[in-house]
RORODO-726350 format. One line per 10 residues: number of its first residue (from 1); for each residue x, y, z of N, C-alpha, C. Coordinates in steps of 0.05 Angstrom, whole numbers, padded with zeros to 5 digits. Example, Ala and Ser with C-alpha at 12.3 -4.5 7.8 and 13.67 -1.06 7.14 Angstrom:
1> 00264 -00114 00156 00246 -00090 00156 00264 -00066 00156  00257 -00045 00142 00273 -00021 00143 00258 00001 00157
! end
This chain:
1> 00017 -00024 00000 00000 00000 00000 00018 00025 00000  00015 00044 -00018 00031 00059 -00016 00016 00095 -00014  00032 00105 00004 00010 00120 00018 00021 00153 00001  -00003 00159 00000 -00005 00193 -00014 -00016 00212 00011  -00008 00237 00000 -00025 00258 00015 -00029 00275 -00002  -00050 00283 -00001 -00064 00313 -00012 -00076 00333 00003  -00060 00353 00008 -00064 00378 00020 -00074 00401 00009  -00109 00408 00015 -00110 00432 00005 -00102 00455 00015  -00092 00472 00005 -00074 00498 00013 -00085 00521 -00005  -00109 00521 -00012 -00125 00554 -00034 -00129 00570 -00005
11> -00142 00586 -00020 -00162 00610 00005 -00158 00631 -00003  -00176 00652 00007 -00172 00670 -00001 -00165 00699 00027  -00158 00690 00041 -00142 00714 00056 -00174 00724 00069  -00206 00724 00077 -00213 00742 00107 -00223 00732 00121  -00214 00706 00129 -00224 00693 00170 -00208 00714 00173  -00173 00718 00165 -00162 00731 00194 -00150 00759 00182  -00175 00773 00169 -00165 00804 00155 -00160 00819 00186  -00142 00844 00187 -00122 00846 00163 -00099 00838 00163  -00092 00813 00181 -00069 00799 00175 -00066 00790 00147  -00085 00765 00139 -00091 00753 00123 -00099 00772 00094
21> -00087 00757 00078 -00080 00777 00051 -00091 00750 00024  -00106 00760 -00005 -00105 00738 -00013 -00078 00730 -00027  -00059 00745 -00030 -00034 00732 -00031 -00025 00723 -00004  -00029 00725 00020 -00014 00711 00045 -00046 00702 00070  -00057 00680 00051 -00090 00673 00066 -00071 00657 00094  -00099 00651 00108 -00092 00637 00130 -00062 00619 00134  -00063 00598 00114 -00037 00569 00119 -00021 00584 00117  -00010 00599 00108 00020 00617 00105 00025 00643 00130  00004 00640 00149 00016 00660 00167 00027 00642 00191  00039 00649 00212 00045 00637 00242 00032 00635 00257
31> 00007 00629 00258 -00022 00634 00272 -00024 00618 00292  -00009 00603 00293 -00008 00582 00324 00023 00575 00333  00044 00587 00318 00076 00582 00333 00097 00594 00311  00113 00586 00302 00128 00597 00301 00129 00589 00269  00117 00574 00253 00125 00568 00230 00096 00565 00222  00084 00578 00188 00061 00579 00176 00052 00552 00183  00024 00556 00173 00006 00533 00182 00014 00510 00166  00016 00514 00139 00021 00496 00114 00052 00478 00129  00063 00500 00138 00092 00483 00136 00088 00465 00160  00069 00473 00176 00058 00454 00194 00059 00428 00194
41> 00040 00435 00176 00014 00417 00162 00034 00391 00152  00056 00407 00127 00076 00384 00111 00096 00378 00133  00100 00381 00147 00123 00367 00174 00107 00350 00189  00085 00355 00195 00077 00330 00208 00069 00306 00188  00072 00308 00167 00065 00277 00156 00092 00266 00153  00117 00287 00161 00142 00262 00158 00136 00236 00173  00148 00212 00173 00152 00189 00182 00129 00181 00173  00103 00184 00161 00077 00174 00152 00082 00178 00119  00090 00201 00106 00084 00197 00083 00114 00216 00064  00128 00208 00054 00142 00219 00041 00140 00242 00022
51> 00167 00270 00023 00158 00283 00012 00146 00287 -00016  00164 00254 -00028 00162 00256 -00053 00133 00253 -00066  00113 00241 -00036 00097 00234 -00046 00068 00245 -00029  00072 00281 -00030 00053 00299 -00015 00055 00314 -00038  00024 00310 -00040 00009 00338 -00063 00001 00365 -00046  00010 00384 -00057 -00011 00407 -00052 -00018 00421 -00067  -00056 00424 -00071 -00073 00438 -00087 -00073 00474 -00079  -00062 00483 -00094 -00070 00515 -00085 -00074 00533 -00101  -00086 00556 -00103 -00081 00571 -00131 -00056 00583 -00140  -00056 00590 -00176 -00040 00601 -00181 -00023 00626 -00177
61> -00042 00643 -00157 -00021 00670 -00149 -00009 00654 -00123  -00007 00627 -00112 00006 00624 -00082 00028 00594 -00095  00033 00592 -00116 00040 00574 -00126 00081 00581 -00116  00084 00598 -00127 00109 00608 -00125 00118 00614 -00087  00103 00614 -00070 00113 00618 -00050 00106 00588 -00028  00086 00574 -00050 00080 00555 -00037 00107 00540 -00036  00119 00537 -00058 00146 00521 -00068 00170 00533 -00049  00162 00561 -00042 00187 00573 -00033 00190 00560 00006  00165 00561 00017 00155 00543 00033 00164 00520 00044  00169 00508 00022 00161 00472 00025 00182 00466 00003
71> 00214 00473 00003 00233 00469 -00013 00235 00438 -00012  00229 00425 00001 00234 00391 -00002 00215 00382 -00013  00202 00393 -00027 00168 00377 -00037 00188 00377 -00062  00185 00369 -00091 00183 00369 -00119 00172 00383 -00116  00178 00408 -00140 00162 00433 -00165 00138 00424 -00172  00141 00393 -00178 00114 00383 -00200 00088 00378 -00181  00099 00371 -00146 00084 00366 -00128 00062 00391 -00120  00065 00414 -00126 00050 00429 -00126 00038 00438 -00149  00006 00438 -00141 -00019 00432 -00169 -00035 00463 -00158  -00031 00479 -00188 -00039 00505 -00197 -00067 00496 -00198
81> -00088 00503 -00180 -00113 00515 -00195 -00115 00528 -00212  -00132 00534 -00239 -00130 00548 -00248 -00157 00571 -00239  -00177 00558 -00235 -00198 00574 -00218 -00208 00556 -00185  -00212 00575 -00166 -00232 00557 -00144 -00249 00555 -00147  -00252 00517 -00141 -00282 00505 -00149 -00289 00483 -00129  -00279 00495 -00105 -00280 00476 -00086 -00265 00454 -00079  -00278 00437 -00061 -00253 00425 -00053 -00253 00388 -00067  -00284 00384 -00075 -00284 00358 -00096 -00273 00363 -00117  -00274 00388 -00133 -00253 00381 -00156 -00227 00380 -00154  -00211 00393 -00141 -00185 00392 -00130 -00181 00371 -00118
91> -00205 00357 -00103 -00180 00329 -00094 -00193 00308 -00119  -00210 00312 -00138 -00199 00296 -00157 -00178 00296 -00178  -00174 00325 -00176 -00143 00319 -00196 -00124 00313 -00176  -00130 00324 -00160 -00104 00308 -00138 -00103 00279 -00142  -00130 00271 -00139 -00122 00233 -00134 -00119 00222 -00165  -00128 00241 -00185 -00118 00233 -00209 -00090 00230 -00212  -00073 00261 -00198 -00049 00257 -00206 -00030 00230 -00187  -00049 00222 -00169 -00032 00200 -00162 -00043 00172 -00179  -00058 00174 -00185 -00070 00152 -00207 -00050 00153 -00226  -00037 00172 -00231 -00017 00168 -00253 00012 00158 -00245
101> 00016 00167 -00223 00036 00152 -00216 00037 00138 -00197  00015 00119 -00191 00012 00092 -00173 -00020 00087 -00169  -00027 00079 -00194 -00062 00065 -00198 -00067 00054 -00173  -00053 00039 -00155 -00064 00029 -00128 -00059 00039 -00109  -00038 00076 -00111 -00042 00082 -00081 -00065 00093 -00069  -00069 00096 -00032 -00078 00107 -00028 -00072 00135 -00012  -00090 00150 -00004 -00090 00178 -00004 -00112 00190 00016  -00086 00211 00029 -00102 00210 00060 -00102 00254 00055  -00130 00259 00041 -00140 00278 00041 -00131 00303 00070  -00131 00325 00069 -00122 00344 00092 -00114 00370 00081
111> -00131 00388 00104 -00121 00419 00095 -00098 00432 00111  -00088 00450 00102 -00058 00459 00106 -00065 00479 00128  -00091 00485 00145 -00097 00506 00161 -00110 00496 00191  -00101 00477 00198 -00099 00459 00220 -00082 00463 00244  -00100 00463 00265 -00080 00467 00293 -00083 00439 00299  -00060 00416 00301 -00060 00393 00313 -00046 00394 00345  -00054 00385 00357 -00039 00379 00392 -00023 00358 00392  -00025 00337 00380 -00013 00312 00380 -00006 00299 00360  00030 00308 00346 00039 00299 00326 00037 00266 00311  00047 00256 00340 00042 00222 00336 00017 00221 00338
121> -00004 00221 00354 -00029 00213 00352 -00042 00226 00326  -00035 00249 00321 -00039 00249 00286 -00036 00225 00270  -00014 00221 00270 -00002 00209 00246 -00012 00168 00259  -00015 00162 00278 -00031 00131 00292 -00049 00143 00275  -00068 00157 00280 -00092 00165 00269 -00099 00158 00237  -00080 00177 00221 -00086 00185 00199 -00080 00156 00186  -00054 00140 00203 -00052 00112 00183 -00066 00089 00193  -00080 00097 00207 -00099 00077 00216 -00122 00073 00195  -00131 00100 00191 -00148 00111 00166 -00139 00099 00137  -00115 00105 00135 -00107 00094 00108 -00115 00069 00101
131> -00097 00059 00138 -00111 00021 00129 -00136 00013 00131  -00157 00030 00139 -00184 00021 00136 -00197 00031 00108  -00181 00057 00097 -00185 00063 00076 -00182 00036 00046  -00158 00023 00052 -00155 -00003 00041 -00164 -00030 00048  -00172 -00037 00078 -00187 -00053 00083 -00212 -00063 00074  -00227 -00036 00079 -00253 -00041 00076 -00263 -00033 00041  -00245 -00032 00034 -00254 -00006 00003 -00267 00015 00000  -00270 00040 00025 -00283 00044 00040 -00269 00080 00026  -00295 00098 00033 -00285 00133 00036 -00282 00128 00072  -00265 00138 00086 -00263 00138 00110 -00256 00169 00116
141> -00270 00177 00143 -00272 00206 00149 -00261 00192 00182  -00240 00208 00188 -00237 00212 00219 -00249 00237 00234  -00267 00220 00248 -00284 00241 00274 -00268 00248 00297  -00271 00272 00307 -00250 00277 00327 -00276 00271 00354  -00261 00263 00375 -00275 00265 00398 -00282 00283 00409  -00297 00293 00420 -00300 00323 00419 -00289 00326 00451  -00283 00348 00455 -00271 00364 00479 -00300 00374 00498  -00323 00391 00486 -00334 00409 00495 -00367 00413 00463  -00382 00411 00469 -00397 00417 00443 -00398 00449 00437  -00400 00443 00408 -00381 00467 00397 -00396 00467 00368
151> -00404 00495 00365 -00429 00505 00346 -00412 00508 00311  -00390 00515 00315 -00368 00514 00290 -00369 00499 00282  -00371 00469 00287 -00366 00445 00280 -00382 00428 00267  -00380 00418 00245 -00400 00394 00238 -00406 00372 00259  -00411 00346 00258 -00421 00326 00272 -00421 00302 00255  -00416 00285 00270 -00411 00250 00251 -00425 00236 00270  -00456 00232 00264 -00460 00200 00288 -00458 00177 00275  -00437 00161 00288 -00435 00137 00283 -00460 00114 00282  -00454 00096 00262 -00477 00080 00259 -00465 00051 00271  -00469 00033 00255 -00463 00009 00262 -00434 00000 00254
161> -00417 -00015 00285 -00395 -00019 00282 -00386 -00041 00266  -00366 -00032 00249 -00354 -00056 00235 -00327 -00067 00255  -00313 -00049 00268 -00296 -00064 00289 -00294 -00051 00312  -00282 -00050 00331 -00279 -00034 00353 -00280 00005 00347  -00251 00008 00333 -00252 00036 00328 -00266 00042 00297  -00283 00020 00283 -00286 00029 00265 -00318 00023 00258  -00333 00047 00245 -00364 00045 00247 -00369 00053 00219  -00390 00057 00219 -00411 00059 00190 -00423 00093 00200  -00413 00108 00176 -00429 00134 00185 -00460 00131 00189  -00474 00139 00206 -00508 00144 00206 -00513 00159 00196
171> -00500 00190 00205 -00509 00218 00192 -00493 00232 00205  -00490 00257 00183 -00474 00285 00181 -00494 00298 00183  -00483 00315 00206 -00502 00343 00215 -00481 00368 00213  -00489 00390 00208 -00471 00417 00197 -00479 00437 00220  -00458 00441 00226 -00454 00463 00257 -00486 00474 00261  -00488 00446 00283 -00518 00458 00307 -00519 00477 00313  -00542 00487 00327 -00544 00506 00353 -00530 00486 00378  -00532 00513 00391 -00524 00500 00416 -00534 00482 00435  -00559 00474 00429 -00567 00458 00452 -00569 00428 00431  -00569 00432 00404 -00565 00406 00389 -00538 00394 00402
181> -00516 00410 00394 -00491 00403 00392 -00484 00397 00414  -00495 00402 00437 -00496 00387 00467 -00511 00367 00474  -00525 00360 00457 -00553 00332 00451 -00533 00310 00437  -00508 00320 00410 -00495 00302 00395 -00466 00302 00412  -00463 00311 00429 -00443 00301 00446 -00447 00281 00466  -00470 00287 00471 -00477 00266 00495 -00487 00242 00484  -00494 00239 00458 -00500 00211 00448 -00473 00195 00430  -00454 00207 00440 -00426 00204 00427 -00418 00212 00395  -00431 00232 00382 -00424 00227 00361 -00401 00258 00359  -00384 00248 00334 -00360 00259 00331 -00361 00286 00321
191> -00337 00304 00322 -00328 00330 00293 -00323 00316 00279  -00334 00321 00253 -00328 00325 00224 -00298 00342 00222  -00277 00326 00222 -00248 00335 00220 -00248 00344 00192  -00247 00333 00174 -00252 00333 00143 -00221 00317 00132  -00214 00312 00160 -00194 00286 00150 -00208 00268 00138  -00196 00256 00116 -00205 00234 00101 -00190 00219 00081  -00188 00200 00081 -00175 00172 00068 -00190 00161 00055  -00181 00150 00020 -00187 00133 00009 -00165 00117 -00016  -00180 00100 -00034 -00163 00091 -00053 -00166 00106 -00077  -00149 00099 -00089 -00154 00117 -00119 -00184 00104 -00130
201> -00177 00076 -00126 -00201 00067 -00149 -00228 00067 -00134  -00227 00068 -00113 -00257 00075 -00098 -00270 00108 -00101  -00240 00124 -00102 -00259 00144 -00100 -00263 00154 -00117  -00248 00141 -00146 -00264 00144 -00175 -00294 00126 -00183  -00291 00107 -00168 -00314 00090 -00165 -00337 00116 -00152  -00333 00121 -00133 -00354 00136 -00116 -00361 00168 -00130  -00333 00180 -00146 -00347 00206 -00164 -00358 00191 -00191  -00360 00172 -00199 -00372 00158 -00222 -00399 00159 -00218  -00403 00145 -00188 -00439 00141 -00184 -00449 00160 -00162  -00433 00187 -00160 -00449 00202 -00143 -00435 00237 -00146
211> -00423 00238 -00160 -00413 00271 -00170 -00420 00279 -00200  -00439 00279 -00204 -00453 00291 -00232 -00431 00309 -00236  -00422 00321 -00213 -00415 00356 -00223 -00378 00347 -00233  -00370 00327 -00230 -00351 00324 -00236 -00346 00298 -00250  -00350 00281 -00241 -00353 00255 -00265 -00353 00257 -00290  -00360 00280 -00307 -00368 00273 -00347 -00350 00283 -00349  -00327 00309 -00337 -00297 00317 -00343 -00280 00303 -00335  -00277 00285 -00322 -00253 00267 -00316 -00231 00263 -00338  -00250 00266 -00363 -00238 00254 -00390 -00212 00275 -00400  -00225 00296 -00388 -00207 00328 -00396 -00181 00318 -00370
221> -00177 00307 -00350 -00162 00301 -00334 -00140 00286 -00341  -00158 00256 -00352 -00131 00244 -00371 -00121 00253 -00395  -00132 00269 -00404 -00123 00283 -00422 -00094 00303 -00421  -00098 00306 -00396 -00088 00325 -00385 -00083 00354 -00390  -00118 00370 -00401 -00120 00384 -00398 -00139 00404 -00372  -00118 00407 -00353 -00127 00420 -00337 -00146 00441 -00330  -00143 00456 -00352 -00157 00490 -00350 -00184 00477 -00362  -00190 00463 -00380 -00212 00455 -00396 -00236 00436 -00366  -00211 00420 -00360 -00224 00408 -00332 -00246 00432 -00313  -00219 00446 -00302 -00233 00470 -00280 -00251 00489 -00296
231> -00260 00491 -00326 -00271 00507 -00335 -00298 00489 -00338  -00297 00464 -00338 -00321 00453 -00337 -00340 00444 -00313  -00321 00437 -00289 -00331 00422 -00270 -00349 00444 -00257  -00373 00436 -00238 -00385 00456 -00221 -00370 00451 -00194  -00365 00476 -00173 -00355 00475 -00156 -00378 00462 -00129  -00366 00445 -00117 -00384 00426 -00100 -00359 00412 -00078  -00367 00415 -00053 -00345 00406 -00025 -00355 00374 -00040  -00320 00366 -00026 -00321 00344 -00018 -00340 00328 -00001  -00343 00345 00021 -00367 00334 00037 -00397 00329 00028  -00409 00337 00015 -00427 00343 00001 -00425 00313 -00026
241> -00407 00319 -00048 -00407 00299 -00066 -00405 00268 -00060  -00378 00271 -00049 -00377 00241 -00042 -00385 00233 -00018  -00386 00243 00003 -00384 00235 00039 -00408 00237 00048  -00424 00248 00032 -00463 00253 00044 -00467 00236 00023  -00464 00233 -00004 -00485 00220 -00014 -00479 00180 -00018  -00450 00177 -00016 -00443 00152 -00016 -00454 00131 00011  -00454 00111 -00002 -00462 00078 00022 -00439 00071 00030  -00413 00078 00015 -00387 00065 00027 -00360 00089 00049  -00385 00089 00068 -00365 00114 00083 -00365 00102 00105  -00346 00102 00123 -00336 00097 00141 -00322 00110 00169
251> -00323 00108 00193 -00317 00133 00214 -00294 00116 00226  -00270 00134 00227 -00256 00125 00248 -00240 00150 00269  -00251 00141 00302 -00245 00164 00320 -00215 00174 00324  -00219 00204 00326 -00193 00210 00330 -00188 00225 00357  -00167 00217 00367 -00170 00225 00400 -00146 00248 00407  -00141 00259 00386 -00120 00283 00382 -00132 00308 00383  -00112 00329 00397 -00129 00346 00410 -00119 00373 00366  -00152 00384 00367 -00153 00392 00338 -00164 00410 00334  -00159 00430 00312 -00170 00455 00321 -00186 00464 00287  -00200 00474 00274 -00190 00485 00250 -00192 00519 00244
261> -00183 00525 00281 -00173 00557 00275 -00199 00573 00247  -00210 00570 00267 -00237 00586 00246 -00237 00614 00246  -00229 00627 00267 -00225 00653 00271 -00208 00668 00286  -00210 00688 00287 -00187 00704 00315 -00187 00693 00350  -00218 00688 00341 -00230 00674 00379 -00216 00654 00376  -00216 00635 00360 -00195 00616 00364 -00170 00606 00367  -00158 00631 00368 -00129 00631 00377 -00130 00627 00411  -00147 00628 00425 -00152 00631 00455 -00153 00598 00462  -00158 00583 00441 -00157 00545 00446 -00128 00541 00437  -00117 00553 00421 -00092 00535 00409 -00073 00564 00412
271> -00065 00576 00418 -00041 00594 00443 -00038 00597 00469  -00013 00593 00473 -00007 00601 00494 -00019 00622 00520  -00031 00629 00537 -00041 00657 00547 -00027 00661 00577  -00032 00685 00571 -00016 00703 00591 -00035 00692 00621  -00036 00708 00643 -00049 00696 00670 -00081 00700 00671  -00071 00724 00649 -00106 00739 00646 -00117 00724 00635  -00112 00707 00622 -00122 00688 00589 -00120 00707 00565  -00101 00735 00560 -00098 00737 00539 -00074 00726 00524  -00084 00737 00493 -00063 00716 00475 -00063 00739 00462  -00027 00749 00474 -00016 00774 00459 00011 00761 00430
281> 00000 00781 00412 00028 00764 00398 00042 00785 00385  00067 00797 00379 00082 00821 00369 00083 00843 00388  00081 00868 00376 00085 00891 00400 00070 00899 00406  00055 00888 00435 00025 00899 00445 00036 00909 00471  00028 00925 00485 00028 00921 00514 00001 00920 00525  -00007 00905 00550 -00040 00889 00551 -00026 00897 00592  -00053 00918 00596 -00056 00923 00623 -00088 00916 00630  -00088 00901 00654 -00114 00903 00666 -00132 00888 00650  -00123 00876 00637 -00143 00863 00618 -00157 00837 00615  -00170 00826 00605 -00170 00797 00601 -00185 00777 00583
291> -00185 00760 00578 -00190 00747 00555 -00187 00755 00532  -00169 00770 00525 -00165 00779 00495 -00144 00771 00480  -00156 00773 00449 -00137 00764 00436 -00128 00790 00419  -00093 00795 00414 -00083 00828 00405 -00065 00803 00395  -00061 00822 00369 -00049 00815 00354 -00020 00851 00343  00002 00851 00347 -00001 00869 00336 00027 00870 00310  00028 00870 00280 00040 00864 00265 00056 00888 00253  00041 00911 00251 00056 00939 00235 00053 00963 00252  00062 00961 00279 00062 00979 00299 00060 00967 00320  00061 00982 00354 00055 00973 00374 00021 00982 00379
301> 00010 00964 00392 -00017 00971 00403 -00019 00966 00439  -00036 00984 00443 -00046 00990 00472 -00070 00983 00482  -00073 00956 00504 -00098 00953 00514 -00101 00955 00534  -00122 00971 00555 -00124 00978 00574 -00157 00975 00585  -00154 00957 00604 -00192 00956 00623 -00203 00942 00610  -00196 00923 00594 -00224 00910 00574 -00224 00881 00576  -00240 00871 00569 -00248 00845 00572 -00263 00834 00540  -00251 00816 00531 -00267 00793 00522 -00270 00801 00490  -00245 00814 00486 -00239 00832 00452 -00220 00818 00429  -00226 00827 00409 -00208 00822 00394 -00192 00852 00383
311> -00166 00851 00382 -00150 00878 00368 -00129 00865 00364  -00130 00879 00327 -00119 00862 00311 -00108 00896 00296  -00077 00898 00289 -00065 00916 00273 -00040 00908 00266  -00049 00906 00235 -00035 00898 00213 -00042 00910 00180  -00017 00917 00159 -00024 00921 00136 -00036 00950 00141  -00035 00963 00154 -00046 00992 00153 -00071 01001 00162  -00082 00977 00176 -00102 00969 00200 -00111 00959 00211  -00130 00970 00229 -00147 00961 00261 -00170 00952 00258  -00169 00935 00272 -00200 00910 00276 -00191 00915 00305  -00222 00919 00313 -00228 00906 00341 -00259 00902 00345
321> -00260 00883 00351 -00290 00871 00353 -00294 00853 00376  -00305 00839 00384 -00313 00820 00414 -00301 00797 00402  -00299 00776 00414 -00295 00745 00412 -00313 00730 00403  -00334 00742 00415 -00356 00725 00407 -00375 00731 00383  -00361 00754 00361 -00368 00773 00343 -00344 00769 00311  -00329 00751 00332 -00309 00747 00308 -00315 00726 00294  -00328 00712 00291 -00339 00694 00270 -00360 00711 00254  -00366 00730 00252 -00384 00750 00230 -00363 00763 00215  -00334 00756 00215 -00317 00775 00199 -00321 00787 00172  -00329 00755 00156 -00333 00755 00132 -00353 00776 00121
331> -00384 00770 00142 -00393 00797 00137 -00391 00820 00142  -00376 00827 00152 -00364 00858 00167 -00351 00864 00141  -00331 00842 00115 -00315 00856 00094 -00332 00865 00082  -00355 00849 00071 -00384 00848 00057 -00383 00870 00057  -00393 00883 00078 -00407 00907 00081 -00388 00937 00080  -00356 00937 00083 -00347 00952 00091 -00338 00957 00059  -00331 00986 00056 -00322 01004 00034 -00296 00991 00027  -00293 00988 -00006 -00277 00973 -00012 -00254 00994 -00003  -00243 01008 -00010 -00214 01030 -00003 -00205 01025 00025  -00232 01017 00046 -00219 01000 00070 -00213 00978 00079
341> -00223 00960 00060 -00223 00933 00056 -00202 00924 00049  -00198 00928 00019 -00174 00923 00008 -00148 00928 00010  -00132 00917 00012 -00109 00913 00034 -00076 00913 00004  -00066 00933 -00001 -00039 00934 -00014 -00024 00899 -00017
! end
């Protein structure tokens, strides 16, 4: 069995404006230690999966720094979008391009914008997946155990067990309210990590009889015309094409502590904090304060008496909004005048 990875690494730069740039989106900043998320992301699969043999999907304006990044990958190992169209068409040319060079490997799906806690229990995890991914012939999704129920998050309840750690999905549920997501914790069911494992030939089998939106271009793939591919396919998640609508899916638990850094509030689970519980990072000075997260990148910033904020200055400006307000970011750009929005 010979094992692949495909890492999506697109985005477009505003969970974390105005750090976040769409030339420098989320995976490429330091957002949880000391080295971008991506490079993260490709160091922890050493000892699991070789460089020679880690894809990453990203677009064409991040292509050149992606490489600059990740100097041990191969040139050829990084795959130019030519447009974003989600994340099913990109991991099928991904698993195409390992179809071309190993018809029987398999391939353990993952995005490059991941806070993991536990490097080895990652990687027990992820190849545990692989081998049930080839065991069973199976799409396999690892569910994280959950910590705390948590409204960000999708939900996996497990159905009927095929072995100890390994079950039959029942149903995918998409970030509850809050008193659901405290109903699907207590009946054990998992996060939707969006980790996921399969074979080449299953999961061409499974976009054959269940991705209309990508299945009749495949042909443009072996062809290997790319641009004709992404100019045809409709854009449609992974989750959605193959993982909701297929019979051959499979759950296996992951007991690694995991994050997917959805916003600024989320730096408060996966950093370090001061006594107050804030999570200062660059030149802030933070009096009297607490629970906040300051960020400060192109100047020093000043917080004083407050509680439970976000202040964020970078690129030639200031965000400050609540914690509990920072998951509306996207629509705060929506709405705000482009000359302030748009970021040099």
């Amino acid at each position: 069995m010979s094992r692949w990875a495909a890492v999506l690494a697109g985005g477009f730069g505003t969970r974390f404006w105005p750090v976040s740039t769409s030339l420098r989106p989320k995976q490429m900043i330091p957002l949880v230690g000391t080295e971008p998320l991506l490079v993260d992301t490709v160091r922890r699969l050493n000892g699991l999966i070789p460089d020679s043999q880690v894809l990453v999907v990203t677009s064409r304006a991040l292509v050149e720094e992606t490489r600059r990044l990740l100097p041990a990958l191969p040139p050829e190992n990084v795959l130019a979008e030519p447009r974003a169209a989600s994340t099913a068409p990109a991991l099928a040319w991904a698993t195409a391009t390992v179809r071309e060079r190993d018809p029987d490997g398999v391939v353990l799906s993952l995005h490059a914008d991941w806070w993991i806690g536990d490097d080895d229990g990652f990687r027990a995890t992820a190849a545990r997946a692989l081998e049930v991914a080839a065991h069973y012939d199976a799409l396999v999704v690892v569910g994280i155990v959950p910590s705390r129920p948590d409204t960000e998050f999708g939900y996996i309840e497990p159905g009927g067990y095929l072995e100890d750690d390994v079950s039959a999905v029942g149903r995918f549920t998409e970030k509850p309210n809050a008193a659901r997501a405290a109903q699907l914790v207590q009946k054990g069911a998992l996060w939707n990590s969006g980790l996921f494992a399969w074979t080449v030939a299953r999961f061409f089998a499974e976009t054959d009889a269940h991705a209309p939106e990508i299945a009749p271009h495949l042909s443009l793939l072996a062809d290997g015309d790319v641009e004709a591919y992404f100019a045809a396919v409709t854009p449609v998640a992974i989750d959605v094409s193959h993982f909701e609508r297929s019979g051959r899916v499979v759950v296996v638990p992951g007991r690694f502590p995991w994050d997917d850094v959805g916003n600024w509030a989320a730096l408060a689970r996966v950093r370090k904090a001061d006594e107050a519980r804030n999570i200062v990072v660059g030149d802030a000075f933070v009096r009297e304060s607490a629970d906040t997260v300051v960020w400060a990148e192109d100047g020093p910033v000043v917080v004083d008496g407050v509680s439970g904020l976000v202040v964020i200055r970078a690129n030639g400006r200031v965000l400050v909004t609540t914690r509990e307000r920072a998951g509306n970011l996207k629509r705060v750009l929506e709405a705000m005048p482009p000359e302030t929005r748009e970021l040099g």
